[in-house]
N, C-alpha and C positions, 0 to 999 in steps of 0.2 A: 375564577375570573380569567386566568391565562392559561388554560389544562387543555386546550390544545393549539396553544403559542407552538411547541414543538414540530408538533405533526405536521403546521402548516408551513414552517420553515424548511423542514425535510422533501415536502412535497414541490415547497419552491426550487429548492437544489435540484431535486428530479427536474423539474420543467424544465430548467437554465440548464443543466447538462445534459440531456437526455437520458436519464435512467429509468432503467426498467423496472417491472415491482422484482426482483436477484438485486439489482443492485441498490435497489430501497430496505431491503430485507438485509443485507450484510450492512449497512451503516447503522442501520437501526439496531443490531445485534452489537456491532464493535463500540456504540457509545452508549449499550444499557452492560457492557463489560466492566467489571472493577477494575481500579487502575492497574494493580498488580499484574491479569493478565494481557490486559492491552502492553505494556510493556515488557510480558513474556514474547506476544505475539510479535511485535514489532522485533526483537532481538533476533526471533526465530529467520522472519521473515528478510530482516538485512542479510542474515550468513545465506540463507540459500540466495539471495540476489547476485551476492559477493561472487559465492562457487560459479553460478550461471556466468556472470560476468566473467572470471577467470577463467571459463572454458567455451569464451567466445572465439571465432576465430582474429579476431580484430585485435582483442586483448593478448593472443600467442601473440600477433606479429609486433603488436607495442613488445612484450617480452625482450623478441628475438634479438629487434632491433636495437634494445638496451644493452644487451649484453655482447652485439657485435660493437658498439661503442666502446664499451672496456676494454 
């Protein structure tokens, strides 16, 4: 009855944000993932955000300027 509830939902996401069939293809892969590695994936994917983040130039001068406070 509802077997392609999904697809049409997905398809609506696409329209409403403009995705492409790349970015219809990685959502549809990260929600046919078992939980286990989507929560590998997401762990993985905050530490590298973290590291980028802490070798932003923005993030040194937050740094610098803490520790000229002390």
């Amino acid at each position: 009855m509802f077997t392609d509830l999904p697809q049409t939902i997905l398809n609506e996401l696409c329209k409403q944000y403009d995705l492409d069939n790349f970015d219809k293809v990685l959502v549809e892969m990260y929600i046919e993932f078992p939980e286990t590695i989507r929560k590998h994936l997401k762990e993985n994917l905050l530490k590298m955000l973290k590291r980028v983040d802490s070798d932003s130039p923005h993030e040194k001068s937050k740094q610098q300027g803490r520790r000229m406070c002390v």
